[in-house]
C-alpha positions in Angstrom: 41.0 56.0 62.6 37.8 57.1 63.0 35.2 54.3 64.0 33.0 52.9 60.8 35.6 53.2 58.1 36.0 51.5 55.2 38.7 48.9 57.0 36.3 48.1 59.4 34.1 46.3 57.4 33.3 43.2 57.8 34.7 40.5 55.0 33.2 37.4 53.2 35.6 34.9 53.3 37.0 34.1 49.8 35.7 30.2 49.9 32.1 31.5 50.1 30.2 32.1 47.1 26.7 33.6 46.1 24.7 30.3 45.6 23.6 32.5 42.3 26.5 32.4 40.8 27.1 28.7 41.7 23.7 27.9 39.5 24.4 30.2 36.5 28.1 28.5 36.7 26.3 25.1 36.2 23.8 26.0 33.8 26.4 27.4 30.8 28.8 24.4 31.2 29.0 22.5 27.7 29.7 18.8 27.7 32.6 17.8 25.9 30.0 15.9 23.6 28.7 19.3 22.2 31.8 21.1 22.0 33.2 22.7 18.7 35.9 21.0 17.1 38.9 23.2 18.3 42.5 23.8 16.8 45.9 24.2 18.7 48.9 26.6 17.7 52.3 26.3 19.7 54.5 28.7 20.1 57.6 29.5 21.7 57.2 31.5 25.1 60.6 33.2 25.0 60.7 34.5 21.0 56.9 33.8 19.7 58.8 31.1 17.6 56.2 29.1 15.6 56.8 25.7 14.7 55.5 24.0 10.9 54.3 21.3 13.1 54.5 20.2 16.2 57.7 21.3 18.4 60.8 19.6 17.5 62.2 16.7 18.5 64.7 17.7 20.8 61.8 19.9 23.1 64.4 23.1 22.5 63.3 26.0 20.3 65.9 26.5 17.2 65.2 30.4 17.3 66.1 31.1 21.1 67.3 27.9 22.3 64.8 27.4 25.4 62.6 24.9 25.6 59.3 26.9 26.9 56.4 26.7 24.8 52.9 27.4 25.3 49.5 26.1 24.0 46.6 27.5 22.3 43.1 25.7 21.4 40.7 27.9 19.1 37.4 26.9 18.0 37.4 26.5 14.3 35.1 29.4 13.4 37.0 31.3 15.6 40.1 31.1 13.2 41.2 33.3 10.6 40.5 33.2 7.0 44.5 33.3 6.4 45.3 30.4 8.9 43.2 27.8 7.7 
């Protein structure tokens, strides 16, 4: 290996962090006052199975028969036309 390569560069450590970055990160965060009112779909994570509602009763999907759903939360003007 010859001396100067590539793997012998020296690393920041993963916990360190451009102080930059740190003040942009603050600067865009919206408090929850000023968020957009936001709607959440459910669907099943095994068959895409979406329930009318909210998931059933028993926590297992009737399609499939697992019981692994997941979560979504859109912004209202960020929904479609069709799924108002």
């Amino acid at each position: 290996m010859r001396r100067g390569s590539r793997h012998s560069a020296r690393r920041r450590s993963k916990g360190s962090s451009h102080p930059h970055y740190a003040a942009a990160a603050e600067e865009f965060r919206v408090p929850a006052s000023a968020s957009m009112p936001k709607r959440v779909f459910t669907l099943c994570h095994y068959c895409g199975y979406t329930p009318t509602g909210s998931i059933p009763q028993s926590g297992v999907c009737p399609k499939c028969h697992y019981s692994s759903w997941e979560r979504y939360a859109l912004p209202e003007p960020l929904i479609p036309a069709h799924m108002k």
